[in-house]
FIDREN-766682 format. One record per residue (C-alpha): residue in three letters; z, x, y. Coordinates in steps of 0.02 Angstrom, whole numbers, padded with zeros to 5 digits, always signed. Example, Ala and Ser with C-alpha at 12.3 -4.5 7.8 and 13.67 -1.06 7.14 Angstrom:
# residues 2
Ala+00390+00615-00225;Ser+00357+00684-00053;
//
This chain:
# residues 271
Unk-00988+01341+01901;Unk-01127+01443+01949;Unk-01158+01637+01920;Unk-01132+01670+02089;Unk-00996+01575+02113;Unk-00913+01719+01981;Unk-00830+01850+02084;Unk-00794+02011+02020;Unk-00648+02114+02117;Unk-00546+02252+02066;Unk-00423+02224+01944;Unk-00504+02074+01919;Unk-00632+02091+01786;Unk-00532+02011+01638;Unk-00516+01877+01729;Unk-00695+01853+01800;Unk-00752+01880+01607;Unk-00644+01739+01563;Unk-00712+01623+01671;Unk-00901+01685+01621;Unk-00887+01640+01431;Unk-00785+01479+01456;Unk-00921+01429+01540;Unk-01068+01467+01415;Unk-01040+01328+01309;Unk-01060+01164+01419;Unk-01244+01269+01430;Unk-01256+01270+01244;Unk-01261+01469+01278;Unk-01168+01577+01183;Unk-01160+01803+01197;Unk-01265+01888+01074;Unk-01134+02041+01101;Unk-01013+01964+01035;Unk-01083+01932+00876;Unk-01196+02057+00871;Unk-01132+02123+00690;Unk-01128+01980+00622;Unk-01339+01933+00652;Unk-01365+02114+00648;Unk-01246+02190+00519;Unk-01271+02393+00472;Unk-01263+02344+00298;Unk-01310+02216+00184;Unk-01173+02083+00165;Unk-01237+01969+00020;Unk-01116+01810-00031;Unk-01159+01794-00227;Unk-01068+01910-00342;Unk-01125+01975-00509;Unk-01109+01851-00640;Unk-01157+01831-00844;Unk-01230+01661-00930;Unk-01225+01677-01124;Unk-01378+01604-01177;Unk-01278+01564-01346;Unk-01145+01465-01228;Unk-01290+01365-01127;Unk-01405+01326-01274;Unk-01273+01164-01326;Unk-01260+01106-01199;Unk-01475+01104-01144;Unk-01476+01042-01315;Unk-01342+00900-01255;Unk-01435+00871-01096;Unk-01604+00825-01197;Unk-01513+00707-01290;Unk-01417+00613-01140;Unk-01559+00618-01022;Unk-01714+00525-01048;Unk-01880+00601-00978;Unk-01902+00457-00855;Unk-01728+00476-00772;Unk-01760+00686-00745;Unk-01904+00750-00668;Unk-01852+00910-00708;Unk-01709+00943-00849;Unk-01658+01088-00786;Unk-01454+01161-00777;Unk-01461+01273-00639;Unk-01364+01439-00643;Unk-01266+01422-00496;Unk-01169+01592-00446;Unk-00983+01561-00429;Unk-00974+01612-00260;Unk-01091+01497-00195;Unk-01163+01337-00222;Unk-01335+01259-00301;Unk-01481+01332-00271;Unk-01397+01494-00257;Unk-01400+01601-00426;Unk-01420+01753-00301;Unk-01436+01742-00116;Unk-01612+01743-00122;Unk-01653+01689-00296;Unk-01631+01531-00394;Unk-01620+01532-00594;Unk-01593+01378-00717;Unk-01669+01343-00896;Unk-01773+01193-00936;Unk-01798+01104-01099;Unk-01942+00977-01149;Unk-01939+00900-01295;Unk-02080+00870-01408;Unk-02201+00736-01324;Unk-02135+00740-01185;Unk-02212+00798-01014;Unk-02115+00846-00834;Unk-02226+00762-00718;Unk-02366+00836-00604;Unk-02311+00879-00428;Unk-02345+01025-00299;Unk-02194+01118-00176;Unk-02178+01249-00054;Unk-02070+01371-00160;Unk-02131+01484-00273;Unk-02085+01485-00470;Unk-02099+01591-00594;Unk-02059+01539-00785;Unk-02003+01645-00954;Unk-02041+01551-01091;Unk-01873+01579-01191;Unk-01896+01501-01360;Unk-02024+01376-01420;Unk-02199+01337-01365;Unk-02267+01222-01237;Unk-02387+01212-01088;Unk-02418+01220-00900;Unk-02573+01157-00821;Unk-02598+01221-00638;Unk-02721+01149-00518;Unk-02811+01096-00670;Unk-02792+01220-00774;Unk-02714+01189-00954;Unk-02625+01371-01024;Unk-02541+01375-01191;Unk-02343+01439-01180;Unk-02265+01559-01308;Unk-02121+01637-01330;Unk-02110+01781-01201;Unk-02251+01723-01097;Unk-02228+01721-00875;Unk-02298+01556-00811;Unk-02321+01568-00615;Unk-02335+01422-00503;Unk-02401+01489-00327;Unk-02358+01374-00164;Unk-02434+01212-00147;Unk-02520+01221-00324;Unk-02522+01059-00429;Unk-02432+01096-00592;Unk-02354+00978-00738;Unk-02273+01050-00897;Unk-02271+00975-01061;Unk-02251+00992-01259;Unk-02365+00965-01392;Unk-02272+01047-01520;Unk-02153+01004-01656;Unk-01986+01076-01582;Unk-01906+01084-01408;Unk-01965+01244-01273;Unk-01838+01316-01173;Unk-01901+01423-01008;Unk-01810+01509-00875;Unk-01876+01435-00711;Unk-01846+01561-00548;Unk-01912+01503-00383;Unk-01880+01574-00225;Unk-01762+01385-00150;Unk-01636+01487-00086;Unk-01734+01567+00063;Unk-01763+01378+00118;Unk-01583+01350+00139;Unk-01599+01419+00286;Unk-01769+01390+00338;Unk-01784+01213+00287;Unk-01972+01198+00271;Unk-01979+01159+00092;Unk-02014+01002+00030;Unk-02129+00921-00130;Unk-02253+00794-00165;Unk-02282+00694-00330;Unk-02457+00659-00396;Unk-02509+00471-00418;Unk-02530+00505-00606;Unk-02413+00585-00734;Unk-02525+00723-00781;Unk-02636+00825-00660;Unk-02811+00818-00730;Unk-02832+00982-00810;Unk-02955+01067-00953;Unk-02883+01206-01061;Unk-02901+01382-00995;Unk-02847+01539-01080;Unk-02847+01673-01037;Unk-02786+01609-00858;Unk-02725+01697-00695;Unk-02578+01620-00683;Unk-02519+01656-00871;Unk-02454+01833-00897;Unk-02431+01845-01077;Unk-02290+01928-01175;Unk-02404+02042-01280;Unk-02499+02176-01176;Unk-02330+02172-01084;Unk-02233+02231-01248;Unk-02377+02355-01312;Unk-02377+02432-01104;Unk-02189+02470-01114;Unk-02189+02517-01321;Unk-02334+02663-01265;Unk-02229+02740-01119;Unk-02142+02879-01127;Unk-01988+02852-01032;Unk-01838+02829-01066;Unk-01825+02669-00959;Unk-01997+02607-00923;Unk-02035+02469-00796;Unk-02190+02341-00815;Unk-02221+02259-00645;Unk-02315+02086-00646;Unk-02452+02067-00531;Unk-02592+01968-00487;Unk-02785+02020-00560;Unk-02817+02124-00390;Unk-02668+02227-00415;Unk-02557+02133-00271;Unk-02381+02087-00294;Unk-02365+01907-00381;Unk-02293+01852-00208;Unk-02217+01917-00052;Unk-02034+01842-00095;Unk-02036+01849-00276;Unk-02062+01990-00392;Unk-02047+01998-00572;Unk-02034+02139-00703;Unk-01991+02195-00873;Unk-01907+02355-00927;Unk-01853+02421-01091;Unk-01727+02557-01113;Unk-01748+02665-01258;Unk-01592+02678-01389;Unk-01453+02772-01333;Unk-01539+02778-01165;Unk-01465+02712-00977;Unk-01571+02686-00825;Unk-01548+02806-00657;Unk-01402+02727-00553;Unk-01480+02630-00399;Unk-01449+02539-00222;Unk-01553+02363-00202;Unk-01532+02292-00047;Unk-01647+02141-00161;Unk-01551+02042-00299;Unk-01608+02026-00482;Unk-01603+01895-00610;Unk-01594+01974-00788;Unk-01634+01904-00948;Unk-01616+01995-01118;Unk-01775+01974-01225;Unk-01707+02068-01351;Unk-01586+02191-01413;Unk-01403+02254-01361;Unk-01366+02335-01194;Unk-01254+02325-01019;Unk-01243+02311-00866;Unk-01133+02410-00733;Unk-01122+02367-00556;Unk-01040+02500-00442;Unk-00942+02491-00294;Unk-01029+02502-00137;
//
């Protein structure tokens, strides 16, 4: 049926309405109006809840994992933190989260993606080598692996390293652009480089919080020129003083938290 074949009369409007939206779909049209809070919604309406992993709980079974699954048969052995709300990539709606282990000698092969990642080196040591560039991994250290950059991982040392990898794979759930390539070789040819601009170490980051005088002071990572370490993914670190708590606040972003060190808690209000 045609538009003007739709006649509108009085008392007739229902009707005439009717016959309009039956008649979308054999179009493959469909009314914005209808659905217009639902694409536009006044408020944020995020799927993932809050949610706790106990490092203490996790560790056996990484351990577990290292043991069960060669290198060769995991590119990446990672167990993802999957939010129980949703499912895998999801630790947040926007953020994934999951902790890797290498074991000593062993390397996670070179390759290059679309995401983003960013990496807390947890316990142990280790490396990262970015477009060629070989940085040393401590405990504490950030390890960022822009879009598109060549990067392979590996251990030289005597005991496993654990990291917390958080990449940005969510926002390509629905936007499914992202995609990765492996490198012909097992290693990317790299040279050691420290200091590098892609490692943020754990030290200056410690003595910048330890000198402020707040009671809850914030360190933001950026990149050398002072711009954000990416325009999806942020990262920070933020020490409350004993005794303190941090001003209440209303994120319309979502947060992945890991405790460094010390005792604290969390409270998330209704909204």
């Amino acid at each position: 049926m045609s538009p003007s074949a739709i006649e509108v009369e009085a008392g007739k409007a229902p009707k005439a309405m009717d016959t309009f939206l039956q008649a979308l779909p054999s179009k493959n049209l469909e009314p914005l109006w209808s659905k217009m809070n639902a694409m536009v919604p006044p408020t944020p309406n995020p799927t993932a809840e809050p949610a706790l992993w106990k490092y203490e709980e996790m560790l056996p079974h990484l351990h577990l994992a290292a043991k069960l699954v060669p290198e060769e048969d995991a590119e990446r052995r990672v167990l993802m933190l999957v939010n129980p709300k949703m499912k895998s990539p999801h630790t947040t709606d926007t953020i994934y989260g999951g902790l890797q282990i290498v074991k000593p000698g062993e390397t996670a092969p070179a390759h290059r993606h679309i995401a983003y990642a960013c990496r807390f080196i947890v316990e142990g040591e280790g490396f990262t080598a970015v477009e060629g560039q070989k940085m040393p991994l401590v405990r504490g250290d950030v390890v960022v692996t822009p879009t598109w950059h060549w990067h392979d991982h590996g251990n030289e040392s005597d005991a496993p390293v654990i990291w917390l990898d958080m990449l940005n794979l969510p926002l390509f759930t629905y936007s499914p652009v992202h995609y990765a390539e492996g490198y012909a070789e097992k290693r990317y040819p790299s040279t050691p480089s420290d200091p590098c601009e892609w490692r943020h170490p754990w030290a200056p980051v410690q003595k910048t919080l330890d000198a402020s005088t707040e009671q809850h002071a914030i360190y933001h990572y950026k990149q050398k020129n002072g711009a954000p370490l990416s325009t999806t993914l942020g990262l920070q670190a933020e020490r409350l003083a004993p005794g303190a708590s941090s001003k209440e606040t209303l994120d319309s972003s979502s947060f992945i938290y890991h405790c460094v060190e010390g005792k604290g808690y969390t409270d998330r209000l209704a909204v």
